[in-house]
DOMI-663690 format. One record per residue (C-alpha): residue number from 0; residue in three letters; x, y, z. Coordinates in nm, 2 decimals. Each point is the difference from the previous one (the first is absolute). Example, Ala and Ser with C-alpha at 12.3 -4.5 7.8 and 13.67 -1.06 7.14 Angstrom:
! residues 2
+-----+------+--------+--------+--------+
! pos ! code !     px !     py !     pz !
+-----+------+--------+--------+--------+
!   0 !  ALA !   1.23 !  -0.45 !   0.78 !
!   1 !  SER !   0.14 !   0.34 !  -0.07 !
+-----+------+--------+--------+--------+
! end
This chain:
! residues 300
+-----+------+--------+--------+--------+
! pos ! code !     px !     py !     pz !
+-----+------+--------+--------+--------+
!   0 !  UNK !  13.07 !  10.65 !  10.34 !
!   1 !  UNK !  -0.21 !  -0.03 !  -0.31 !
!   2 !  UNK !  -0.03 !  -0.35 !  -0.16 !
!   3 !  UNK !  -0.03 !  -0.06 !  -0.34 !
!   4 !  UNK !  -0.35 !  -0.19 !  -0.06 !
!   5 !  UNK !   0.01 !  -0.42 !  -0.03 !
!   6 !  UNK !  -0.03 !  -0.15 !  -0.35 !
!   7 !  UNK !  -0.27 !  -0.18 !   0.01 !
!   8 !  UNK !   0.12 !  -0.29 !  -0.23 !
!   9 !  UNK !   0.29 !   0.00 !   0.25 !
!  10 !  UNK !  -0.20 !  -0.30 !   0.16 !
!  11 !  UNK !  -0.31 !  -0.16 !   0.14 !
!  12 !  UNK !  -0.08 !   0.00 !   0.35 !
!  13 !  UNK !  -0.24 !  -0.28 !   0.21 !
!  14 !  UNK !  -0.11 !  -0.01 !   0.36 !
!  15 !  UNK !   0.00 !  -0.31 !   0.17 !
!  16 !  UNK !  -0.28 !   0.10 !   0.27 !
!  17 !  UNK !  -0.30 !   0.22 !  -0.09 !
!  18 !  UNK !  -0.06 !   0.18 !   0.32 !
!  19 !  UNK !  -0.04 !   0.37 !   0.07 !
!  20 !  UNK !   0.38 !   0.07 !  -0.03 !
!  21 !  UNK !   0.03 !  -0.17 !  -0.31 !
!  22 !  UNK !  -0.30 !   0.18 !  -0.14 !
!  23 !  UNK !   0.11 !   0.33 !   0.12 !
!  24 !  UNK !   0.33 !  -0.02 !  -0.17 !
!  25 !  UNK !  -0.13 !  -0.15 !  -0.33 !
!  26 !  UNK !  -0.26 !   0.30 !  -0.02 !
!  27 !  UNK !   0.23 !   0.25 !   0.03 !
!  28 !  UNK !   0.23 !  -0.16 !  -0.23 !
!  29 !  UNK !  -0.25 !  -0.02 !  -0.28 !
!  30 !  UNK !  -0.13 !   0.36 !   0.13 !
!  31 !  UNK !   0.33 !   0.15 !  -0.03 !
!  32 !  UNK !   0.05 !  -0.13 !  -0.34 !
!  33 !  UNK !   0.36 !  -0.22 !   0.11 !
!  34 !  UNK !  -0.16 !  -0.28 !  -0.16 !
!  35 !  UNK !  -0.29 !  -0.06 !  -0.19 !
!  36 !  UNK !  -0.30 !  -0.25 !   0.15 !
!  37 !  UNK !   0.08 !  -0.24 !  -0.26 !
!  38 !  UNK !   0.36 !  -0.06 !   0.11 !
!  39 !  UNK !  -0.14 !  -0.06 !   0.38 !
!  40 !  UNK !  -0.10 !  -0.32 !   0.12 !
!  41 !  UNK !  -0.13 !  -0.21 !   0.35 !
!  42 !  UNK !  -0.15 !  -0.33 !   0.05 !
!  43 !  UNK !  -0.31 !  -0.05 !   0.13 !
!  44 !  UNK !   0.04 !  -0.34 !   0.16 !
!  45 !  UNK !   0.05 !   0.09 !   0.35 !
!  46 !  UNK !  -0.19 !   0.27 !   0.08 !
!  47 !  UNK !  -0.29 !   0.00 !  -0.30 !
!  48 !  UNK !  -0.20 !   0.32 !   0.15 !
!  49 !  UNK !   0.27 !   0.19 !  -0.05 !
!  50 !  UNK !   0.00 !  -0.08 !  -0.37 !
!  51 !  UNK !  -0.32 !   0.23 !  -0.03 !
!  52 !  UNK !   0.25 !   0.28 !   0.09 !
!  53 !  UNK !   0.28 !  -0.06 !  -0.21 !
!  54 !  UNK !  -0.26 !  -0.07 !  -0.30 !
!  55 !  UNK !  -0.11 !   0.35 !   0.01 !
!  56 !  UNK !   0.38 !   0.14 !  -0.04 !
!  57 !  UNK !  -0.02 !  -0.20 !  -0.35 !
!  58 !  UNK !   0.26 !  -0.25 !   0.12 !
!  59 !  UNK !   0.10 !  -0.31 !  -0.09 !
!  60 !  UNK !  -0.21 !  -0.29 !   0.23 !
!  61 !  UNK !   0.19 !  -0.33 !  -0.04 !
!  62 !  UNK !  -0.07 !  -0.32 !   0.14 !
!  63 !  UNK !   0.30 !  -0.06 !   0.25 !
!  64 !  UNK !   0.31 !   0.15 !   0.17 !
!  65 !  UNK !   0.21 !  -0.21 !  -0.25 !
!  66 !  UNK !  -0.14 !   0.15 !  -0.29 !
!  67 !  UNK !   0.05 !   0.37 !   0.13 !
!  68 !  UNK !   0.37 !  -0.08 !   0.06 !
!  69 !  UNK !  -0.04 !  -0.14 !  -0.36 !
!  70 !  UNK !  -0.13 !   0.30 !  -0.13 !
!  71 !  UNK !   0.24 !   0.23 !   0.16 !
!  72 !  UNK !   0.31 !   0.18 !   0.03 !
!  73 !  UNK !  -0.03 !   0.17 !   0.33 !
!  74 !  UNK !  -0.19 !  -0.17 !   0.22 !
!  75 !  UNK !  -0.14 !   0.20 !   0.35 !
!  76 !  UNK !  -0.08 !  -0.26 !   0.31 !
!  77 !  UNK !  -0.27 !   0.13 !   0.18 !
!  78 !  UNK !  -0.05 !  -0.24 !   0.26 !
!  79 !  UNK !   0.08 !  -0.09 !   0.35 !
!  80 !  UNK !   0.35 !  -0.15 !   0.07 !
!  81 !  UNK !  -0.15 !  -0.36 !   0.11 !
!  82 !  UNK !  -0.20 !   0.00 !  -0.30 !
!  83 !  UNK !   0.26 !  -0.10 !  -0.23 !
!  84 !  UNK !   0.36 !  -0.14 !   0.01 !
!  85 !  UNK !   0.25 !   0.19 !  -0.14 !
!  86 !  UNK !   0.38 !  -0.16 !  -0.13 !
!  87 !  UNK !   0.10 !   0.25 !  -0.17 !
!  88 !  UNK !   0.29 !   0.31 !   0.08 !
!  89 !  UNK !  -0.22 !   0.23 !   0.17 !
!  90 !  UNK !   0.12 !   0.38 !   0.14 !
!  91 !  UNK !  -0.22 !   0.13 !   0.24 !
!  92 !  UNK !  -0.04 !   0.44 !  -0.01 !
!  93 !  UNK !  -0.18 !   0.24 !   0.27 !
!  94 !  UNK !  -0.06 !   0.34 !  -0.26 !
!  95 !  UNK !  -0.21 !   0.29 !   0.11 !
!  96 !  UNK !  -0.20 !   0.24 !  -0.20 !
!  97 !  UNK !   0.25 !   0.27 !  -0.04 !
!  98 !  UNK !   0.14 !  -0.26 !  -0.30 !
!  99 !  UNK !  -0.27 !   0.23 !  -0.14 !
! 100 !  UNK !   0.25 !   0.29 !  -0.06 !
! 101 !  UNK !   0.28 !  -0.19 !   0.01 !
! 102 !  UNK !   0.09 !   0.00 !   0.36 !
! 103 !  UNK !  -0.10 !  -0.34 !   0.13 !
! 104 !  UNK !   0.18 !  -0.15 !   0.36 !
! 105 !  UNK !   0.04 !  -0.38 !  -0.18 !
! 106 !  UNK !   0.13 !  -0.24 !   0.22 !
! 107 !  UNK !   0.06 !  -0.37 !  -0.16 !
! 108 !  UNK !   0.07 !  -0.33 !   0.15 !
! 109 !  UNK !   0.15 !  -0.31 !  -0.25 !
! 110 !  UNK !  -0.16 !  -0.32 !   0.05 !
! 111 !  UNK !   0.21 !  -0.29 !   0.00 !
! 112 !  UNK !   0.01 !  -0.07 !  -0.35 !
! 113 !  UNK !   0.04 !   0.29 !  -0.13 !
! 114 !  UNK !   0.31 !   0.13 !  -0.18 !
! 115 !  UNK !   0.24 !   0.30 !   0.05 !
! 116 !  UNK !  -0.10 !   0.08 !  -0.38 !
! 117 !  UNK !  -0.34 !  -0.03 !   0.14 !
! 118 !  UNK !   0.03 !   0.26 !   0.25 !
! 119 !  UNK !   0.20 !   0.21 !  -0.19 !
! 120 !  UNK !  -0.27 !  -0.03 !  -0.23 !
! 121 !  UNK !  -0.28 !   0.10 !   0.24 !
! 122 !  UNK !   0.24 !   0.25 !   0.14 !
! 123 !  UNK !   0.00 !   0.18 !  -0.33 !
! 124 !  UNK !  -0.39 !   0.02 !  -0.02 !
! 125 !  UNK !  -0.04 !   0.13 !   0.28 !
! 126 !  UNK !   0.25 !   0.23 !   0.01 !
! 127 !  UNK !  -0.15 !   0.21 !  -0.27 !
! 128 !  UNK !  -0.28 !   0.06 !   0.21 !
! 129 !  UNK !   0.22 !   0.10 !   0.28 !
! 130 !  UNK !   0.22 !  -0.13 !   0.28 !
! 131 !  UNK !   0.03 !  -0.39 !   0.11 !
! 132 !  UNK !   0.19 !  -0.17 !   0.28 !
! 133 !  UNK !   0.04 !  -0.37 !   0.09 !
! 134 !  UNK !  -0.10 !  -0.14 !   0.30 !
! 135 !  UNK !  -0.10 !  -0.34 !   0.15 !
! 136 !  UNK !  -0.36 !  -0.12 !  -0.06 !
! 137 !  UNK !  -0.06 !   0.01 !   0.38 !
! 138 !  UNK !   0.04 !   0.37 !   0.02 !
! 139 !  UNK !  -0.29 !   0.05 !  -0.26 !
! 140 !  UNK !  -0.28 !   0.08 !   0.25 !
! 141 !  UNK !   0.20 !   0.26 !   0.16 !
! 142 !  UNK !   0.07 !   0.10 !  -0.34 !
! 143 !  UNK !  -0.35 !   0.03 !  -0.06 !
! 144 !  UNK !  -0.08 !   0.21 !   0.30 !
! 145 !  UNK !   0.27 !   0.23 !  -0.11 !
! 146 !  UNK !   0.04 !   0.08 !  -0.34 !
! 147 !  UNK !  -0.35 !  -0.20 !  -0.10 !
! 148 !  UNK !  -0.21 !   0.20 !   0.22 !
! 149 !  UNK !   0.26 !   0.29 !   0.04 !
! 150 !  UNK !  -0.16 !   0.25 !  -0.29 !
! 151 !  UNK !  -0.34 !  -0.02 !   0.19 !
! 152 !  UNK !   0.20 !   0.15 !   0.30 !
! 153 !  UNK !   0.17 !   0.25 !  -0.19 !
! 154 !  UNK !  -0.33 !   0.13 !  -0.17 !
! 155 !  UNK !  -0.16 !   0.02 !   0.30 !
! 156 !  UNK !   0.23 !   0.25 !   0.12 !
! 157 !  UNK !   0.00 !   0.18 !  -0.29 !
! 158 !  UNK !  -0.37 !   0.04 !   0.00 !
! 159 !  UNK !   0.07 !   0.13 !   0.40 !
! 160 !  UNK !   0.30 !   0.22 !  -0.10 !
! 161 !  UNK !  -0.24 !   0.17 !  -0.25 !
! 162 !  UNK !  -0.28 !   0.00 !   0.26 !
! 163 !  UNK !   0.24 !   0.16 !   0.23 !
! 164 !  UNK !   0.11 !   0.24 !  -0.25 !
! 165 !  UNK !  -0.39 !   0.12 !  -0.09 !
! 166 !  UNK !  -0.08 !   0.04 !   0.37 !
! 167 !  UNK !   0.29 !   0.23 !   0.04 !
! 168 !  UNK !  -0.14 !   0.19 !  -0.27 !
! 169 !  UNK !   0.11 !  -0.10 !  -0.37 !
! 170 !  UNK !  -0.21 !  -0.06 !  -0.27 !
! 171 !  UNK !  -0.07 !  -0.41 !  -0.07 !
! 172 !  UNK !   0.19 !  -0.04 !  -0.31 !
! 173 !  UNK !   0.30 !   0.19 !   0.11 !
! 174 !  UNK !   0.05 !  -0.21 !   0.34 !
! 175 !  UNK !  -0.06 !  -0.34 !  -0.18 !
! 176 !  UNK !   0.25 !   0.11 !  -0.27 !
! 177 !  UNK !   0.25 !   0.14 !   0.28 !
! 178 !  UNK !  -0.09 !  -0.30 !   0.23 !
! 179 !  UNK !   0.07 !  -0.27 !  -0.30 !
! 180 !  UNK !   0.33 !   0.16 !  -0.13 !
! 181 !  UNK !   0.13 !   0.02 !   0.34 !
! 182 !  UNK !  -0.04 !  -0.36 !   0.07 !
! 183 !  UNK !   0.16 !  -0.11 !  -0.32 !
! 184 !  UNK !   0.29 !   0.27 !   0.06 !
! 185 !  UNK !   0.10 !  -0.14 !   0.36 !
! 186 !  UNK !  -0.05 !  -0.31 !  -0.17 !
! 187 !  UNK !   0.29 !   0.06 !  -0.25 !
! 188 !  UNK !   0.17 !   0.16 !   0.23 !
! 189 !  UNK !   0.01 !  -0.30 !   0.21 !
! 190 !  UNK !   0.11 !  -0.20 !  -0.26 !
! 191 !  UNK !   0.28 !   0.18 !  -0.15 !
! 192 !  UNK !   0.17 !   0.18 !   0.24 !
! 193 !  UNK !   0.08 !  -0.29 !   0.17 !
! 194 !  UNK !  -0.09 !   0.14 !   0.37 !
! 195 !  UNK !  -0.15 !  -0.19 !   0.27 !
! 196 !  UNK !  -0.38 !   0.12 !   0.01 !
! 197 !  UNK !   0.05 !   0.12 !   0.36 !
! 198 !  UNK !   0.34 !   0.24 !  -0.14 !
! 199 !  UNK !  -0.26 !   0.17 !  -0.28 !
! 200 !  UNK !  -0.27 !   0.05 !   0.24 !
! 201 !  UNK !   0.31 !   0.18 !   0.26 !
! 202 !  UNK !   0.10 !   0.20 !  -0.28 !
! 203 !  UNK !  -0.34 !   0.17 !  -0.09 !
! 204 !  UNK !  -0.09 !   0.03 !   0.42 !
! 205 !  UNK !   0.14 !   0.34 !   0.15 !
! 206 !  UNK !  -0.03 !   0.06 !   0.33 !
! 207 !  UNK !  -0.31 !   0.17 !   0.16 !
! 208 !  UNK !  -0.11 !   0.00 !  -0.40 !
! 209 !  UNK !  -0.31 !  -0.09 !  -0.17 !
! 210 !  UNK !   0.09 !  -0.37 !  -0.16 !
! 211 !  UNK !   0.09 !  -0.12 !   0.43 !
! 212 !  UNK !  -0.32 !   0.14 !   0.07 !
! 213 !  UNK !  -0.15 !  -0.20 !  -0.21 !
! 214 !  UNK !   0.20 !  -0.29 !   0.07 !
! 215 !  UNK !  -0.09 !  -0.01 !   0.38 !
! 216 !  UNK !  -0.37 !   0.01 !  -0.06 !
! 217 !  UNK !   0.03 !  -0.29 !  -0.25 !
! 218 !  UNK !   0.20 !  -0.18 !   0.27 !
! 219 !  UNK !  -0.29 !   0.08 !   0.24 !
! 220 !  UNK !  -0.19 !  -0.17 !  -0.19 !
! 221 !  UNK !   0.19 !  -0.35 !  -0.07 !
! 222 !  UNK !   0.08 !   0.06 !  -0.34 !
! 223 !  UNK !   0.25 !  -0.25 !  -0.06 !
! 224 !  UNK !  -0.14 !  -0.27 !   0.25 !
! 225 !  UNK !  -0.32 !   0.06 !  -0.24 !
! 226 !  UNK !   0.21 !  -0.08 !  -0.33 !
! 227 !  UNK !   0.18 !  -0.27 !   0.12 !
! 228 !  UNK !  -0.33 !  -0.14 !   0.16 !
! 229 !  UNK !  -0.14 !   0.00 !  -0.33 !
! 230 !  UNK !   0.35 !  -0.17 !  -0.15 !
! 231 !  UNK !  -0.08 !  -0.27 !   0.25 !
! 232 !  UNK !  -0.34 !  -0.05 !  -0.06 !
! 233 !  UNK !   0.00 !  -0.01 !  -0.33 !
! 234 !  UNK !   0.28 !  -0.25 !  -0.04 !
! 235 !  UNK !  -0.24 !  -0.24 !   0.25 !
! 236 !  UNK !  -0.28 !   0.03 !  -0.16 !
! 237 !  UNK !   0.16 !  -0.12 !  -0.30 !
! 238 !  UNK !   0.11 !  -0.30 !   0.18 !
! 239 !  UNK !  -0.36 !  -0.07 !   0.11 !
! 240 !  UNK !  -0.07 !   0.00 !  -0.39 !
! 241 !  UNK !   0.10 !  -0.34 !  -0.05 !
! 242 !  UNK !  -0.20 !  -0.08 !  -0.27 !
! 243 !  UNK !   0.04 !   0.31 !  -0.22 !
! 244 !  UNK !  -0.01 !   0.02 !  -0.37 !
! 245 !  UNK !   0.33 !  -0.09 !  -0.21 !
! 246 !  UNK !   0.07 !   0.11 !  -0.33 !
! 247 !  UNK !   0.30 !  -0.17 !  -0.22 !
! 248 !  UNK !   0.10 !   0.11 !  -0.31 !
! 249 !  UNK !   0.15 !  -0.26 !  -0.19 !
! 250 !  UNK !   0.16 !   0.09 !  -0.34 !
! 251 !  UNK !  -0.07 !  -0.34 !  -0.21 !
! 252 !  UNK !   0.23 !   0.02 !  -0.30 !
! 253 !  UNK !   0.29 !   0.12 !  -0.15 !
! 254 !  UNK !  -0.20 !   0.27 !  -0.18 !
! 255 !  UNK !  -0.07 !   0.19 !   0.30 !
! 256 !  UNK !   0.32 !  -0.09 !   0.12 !
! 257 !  UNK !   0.15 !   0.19 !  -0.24 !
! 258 !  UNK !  -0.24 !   0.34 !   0.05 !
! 259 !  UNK !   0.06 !  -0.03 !   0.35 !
! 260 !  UNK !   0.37 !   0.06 !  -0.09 !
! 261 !  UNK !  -0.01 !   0.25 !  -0.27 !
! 262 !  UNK !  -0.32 !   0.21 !   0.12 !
! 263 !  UNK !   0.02 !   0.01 !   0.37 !
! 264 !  UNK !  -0.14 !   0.38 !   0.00 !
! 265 !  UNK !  -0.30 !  -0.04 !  -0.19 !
! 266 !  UNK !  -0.06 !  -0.32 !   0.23 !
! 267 !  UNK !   0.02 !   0.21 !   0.30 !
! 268 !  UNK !  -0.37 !   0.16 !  -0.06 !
! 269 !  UNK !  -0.09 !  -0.38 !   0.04 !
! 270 !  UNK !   0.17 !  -0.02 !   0.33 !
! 271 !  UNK !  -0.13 !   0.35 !   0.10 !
! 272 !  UNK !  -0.34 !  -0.08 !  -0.05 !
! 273 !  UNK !   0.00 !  -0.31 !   0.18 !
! 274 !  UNK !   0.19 !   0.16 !   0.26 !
! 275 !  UNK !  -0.33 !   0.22 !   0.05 !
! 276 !  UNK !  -0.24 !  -0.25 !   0.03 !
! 277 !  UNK !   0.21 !  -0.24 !   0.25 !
! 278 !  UNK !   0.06 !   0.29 !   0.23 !
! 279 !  UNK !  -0.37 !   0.12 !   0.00 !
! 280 !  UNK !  -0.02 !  -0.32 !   0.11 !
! 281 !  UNK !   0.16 !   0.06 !   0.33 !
! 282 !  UNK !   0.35 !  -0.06 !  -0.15 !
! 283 !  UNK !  -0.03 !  -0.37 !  -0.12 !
! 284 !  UNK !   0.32 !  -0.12 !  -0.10 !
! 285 !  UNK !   0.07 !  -0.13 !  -0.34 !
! 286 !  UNK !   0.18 !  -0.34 !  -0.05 !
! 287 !  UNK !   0.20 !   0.03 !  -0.36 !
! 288 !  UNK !   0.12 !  -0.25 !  -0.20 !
! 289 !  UNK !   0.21 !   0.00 !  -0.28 !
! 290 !  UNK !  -0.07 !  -0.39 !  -0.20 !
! 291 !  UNK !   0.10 !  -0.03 !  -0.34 !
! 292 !  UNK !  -0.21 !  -0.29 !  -0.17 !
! 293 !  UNK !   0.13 !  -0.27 !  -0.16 !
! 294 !  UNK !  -0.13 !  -0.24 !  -0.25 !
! 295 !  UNK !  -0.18 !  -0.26 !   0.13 !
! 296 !  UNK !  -0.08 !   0.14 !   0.34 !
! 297 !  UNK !  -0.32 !  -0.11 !   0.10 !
! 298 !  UNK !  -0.26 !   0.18 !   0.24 !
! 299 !  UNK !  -0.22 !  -0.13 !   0.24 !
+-----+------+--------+--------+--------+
! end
């Protein structure tokens, strides 16, 4: 899926926390060209150091946190949970980096404020960079070991498929090509045939043939103990993480209100490219939030 590139007098955008993440995303922002330095802003309050880093992108350096959300249209919190108190409607998604091509595993969780429009909302931007599903917030670590961590798993035995295919003889870029496009073709078949994985596998496995041969010796060899291990593992080590990085999006006026509704495609490379860096990130959830500001809001 190819999105159409973001205005950049659609909006401005502020980070409230200047830490690595934040940085990271607001240099490739302003290197991508989505938005131009001068339409980026962080304060410097908090964490001044970081200031020194942000500077050189050309952004704006204001004075506090309540100026940035001032400043801004979108505004991305980069900071731990306990750091800050949040009362708005918040929607919590789990992407993963195939949102790249259009084929992210979203799962999203509704906070309690949010809003059916909310989630349909949310539901929508996500959905043009793949598939989502709703599931309780305490599911998300398992979520995270699953689909989060999931591509690294699939890679991986892509990169051995290919391995196995250049040790039995064939030239590198043929097995990696054969290797990848068989993946994603059990993949769809899985998917739209509507067969239990188990009935596909029976279907291509004839007796005494090749594919059962090489079925037993990847049985031999604990294949599925080993995926599900990693499922398991994964999903705890994301529990131990309890202090992992947050990001919130919070959509402050009716302006971007409005371009949320009527340009949810060309949004979408937003979402896709902060889908990449969470996930690099070991598959960091994102906490969105949908708050339409009012007049005389105040921020502390």
């Amino acid at each position: 899926m190819e999105a159409a590139p973001i205005q950049s007098e659609s909006f401005n955008l502020g980070f409230i926390g200047a830490g690595k993440m934040a940085e990271s995303i607001a240099r490739g922002v302003v290197q991508s060209g989505v938005l131009p330095p001068q339409r980026i802003s962080t304060a410097i309050n908090s964490n001044p150091h970081r200031g020194i880093a942000f500077q050189s992108l050309g952004v704006s350096l204001l004075p506090h946190n309540s100026d940035v959300v001032e400043h801004s249209d979108v505004v991305i919190f980069s900071v731990k949970p306990q750091e800050w108190a949040g009362h708005g409607r918040f929607i919590r998604v789990m992407p993963n980096t195939p949102s790249a091509v259009g084929e992210a595993a979203s799962v999203m969780s509704l906070g309690g404020a949010a809003t059916e429009e909310d989630g349909e909302l949310v539901a929508k931007l996500f959905g043009s960079v793949g598939k989502i599903w709703r599931a309780d917030e305490k599911l998300f670590d398992a979520i995270t070991g699953l689909s989060g961590s999931g591509p690294a798993y699939v890679y991986l035995a892509i990169e051995a498929l290919a391995d196995g295919g250049v040790a039995a003889g064939l030239p590198r870029e043929l097995a990696l090509g054969l290797a990848s496009q068989t993946v994603l073709g059990a993949a769809s078949m899985a998917i739209k045939s509507g067969k239990h994985p188990g009935q596909l596998k029976d279907d291509v496995t004839s007796p005494g043939g090749t594919t059962i041969a090489g079925i037993h010796e990847l049985e031999k060899s604990g294949f599925r103990g080993m995926l599900m291990n990693a499922v398991v593992a994964a999903s705890k080590r994301s529990q131990e993480l309890s202090n992992r990085l947050q990001i919130s999006f919070f959509f402050l006026d009716e302006r971007v209100n409005r371009f949320l509704h009527n340009s949810l495609l060309p949004l979408s490379f937003f979402v896709r490219f902060y889908s990449y860096w969470l996930v690099l990130m070991h598959a960091i959830a994102i906490f969105l939030s949908i708050y339409l500001k009012k007049t005389g809001n105040e921020c502390e």
